[in-house]
Structures are given as C-alpha cells and as structure tokens.
C-alpha positions, 0 to 999 in steps of 0.5 A: 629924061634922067634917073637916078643910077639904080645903084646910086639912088638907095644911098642918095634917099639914105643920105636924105634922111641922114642930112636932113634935119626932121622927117618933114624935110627928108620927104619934102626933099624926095618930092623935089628930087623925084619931081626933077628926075622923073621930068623930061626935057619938055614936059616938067612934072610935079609931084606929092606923096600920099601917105595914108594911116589906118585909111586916113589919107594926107599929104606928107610932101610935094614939090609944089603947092599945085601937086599938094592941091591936086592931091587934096582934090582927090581925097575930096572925092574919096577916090582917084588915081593916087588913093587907088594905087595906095590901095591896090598896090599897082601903078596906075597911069592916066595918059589923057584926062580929058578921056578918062573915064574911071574918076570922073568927077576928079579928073574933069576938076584936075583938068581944070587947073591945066592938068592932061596926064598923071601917074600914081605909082604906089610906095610899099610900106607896112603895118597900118600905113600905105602910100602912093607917089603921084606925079602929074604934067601939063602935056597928055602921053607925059609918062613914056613906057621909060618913064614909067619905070623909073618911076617905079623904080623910085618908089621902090627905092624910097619905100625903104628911105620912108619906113625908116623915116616913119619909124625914126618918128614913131620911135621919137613919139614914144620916147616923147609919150614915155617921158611925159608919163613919166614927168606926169607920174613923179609929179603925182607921187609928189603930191600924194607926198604933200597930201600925206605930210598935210593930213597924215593920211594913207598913200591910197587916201592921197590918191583918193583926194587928188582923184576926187579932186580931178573929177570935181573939177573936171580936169586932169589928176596931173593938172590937179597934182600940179597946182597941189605941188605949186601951192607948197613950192610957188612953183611947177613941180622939177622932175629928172625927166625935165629938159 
C-alpha cells in the first residue's frame, strides 16, 4: 500500500479544493484519491464520505456507485459502522462481517454485495456537521494496523480541506440568499411606488394592497409585486442585483 507524504498531503487536499471547479468536484475527488492511497496491492477498497448535518446523514462523495450504495444501506438501518464513527468520533473497523456482530442487519446485507471488511474512520468538523469516511474491500483482515493509520491520517488532513469546502458553500449560499432578498426587496418597493402613483395613496396603504393581495391569492408578496411592476413595464421588474 502507498500514503501520501504526511507532509505532501495537506497541500495536495488544499490544491483539490482550489482546482476543482465546485465542492461536489473537490469531495468527489478526495474519495478517489483516498479510494487509490488507502488500497493495497491485492486487496483495492472503495470508498464514501458520510456527511451528516443536524443529524441528517447523506453521501456527499464516493469513488464508486457500490460505496454510495453500501453507504445509503446503512442509513436505511439508522445505525452502522459509518454513522457510529461520525458520532463518537473514534474509528471503527470491522475486519470480518461474516462475524460481526454489532450491526446485524447491515452487515448480513453488505456481505451480500460481495463485501467481508470495512473501516469508518470519523472526519472532525464542527458546528451542526459531522462526518466519516467509510472505506469498504472485498477480502476479510483488508485494513492492516498501517492502514488503519494512514487512514486516520487522511481524514485528518482532509477535515480541514472539508470545512473549508463547507464554508466556501455556506458563504456562497448566503451571498446568493442576500441577493435574492434584495433583488425581492427593490422589486416590492417598485410596486408600492406604482401602487402610490396609480391610487395616490400612502406608503403603508401600498403595502397593505400588495399584502392583501398575496393573501387573497395565496402566493408570495413578491410574485404579487412582480405581476403589478409588469402590468406597468410588460415586462419583470430590472434591479442593480440582477446577473
């Protein structure tokens, strides 16, 4: 088996998240490469990354369709190997399924897709987020004592490559939630300015149409404030906000 320097591979997850062209990309990328790393010469693993926030577990990356699918088994059940590492922070290595004994259920269905060996080795973030990468062979004793620790020593380089990840989404989520408030705010603001040229009314009266008029129709005060600004112009409002 081959690891990364452990002094190369901060950089190369950095790098990841700089080249790659979208978040999805980067983890899917550091699946791949953990995926290639942590296999050894006969026995190849696959590997997933859990990510769970506020308790809600999916897949955000994997090196194959078969790590996804062992992973989404898992959550089926509420419990496993993966979701116990996320949770207790502590690595968790199953070296036979056929005679484990603490996930029944899951492990009988895993060994069923040709599967006998699988680590989860938990991903330390912070906040409401948690995370485990789960890697999973074919061959039972697939995860040595070595490999168990460069393992260990991937996650804990990526940790930090992830919560950037996860904050580079956050922080463009926001950016994306301030605009469209704002896009929705000047587009309201020209409607009560219609409202007030049309009946010669009050600012607050303004409001007060374009508000029974949402609820009357049951839709939202913007959607109303749109069709009032295009029944003027013939067309959607134009705000500074708009690409």
């Amino acid at each position: 088996m081959t690891s990364p320097n452990s002094t190369e591979l901060p950089s190369v997850l950095i790098d990841l998240v700089l080249e790659s062209p979208d978040v999805q990309d980067f983890l899917n990328r550091s699946a791949v490469l953990a995926a290639r790393e942590l296999s050894g010469p006969d026995s190849p693993v696959s590997c997933a990354v859990t990510l769970l926030y506020k308790s809600r577990p999916r897949v955000v990356a994997s090196s194959s369709d078969e790590a996804t699918l062992m992973d989404e088994i898992q959550y089926s059940y509420g419990d496993g190997p993966c979701l116990t590492a996320a949770h207790s922070g502590k690595t968790v290595l199953v070296e036979d399924l056929a005679a484990e004994q603490r996930w029944p259920d899951y492990t009988s269905e895993v060994s069923r897709h040709g599967l006998r060996s699988l680590l989860a080795v938990p991903i330390a973030l912070s906040g409401d987020y948690l995370s485990a990468l789960n890697l999973y062979a074919d061959r039972e004793d697939a995860f040595p004592e070595a490999t168990v620790q460069a393992a260990e020593s991937f996650a804990r380089h990526s940790a930090a490559a992830v919560r950037l990840a996860i904050r580079i989404t956050d922080t463009a989520s926001r950016a994306e939630d301030l605009i469209a408030a704002m896009r929705s705010r000047t587009t309201i603001d020209i409607a009560i300015g219609i409202i007030m040229g049309e009946s010669r009314c009050s600012q607050q009266q303004a409001f007060e149409v374009l508000r029974a008029a949402s609820s009357h129709r049951n839709v939202k005060l913007r959607e109303v404030a749109e069709s009032v600004v295009a029944s003027v112009n013939g067309r959607p409002a134009e705000t500074h906000f708009d690409g």
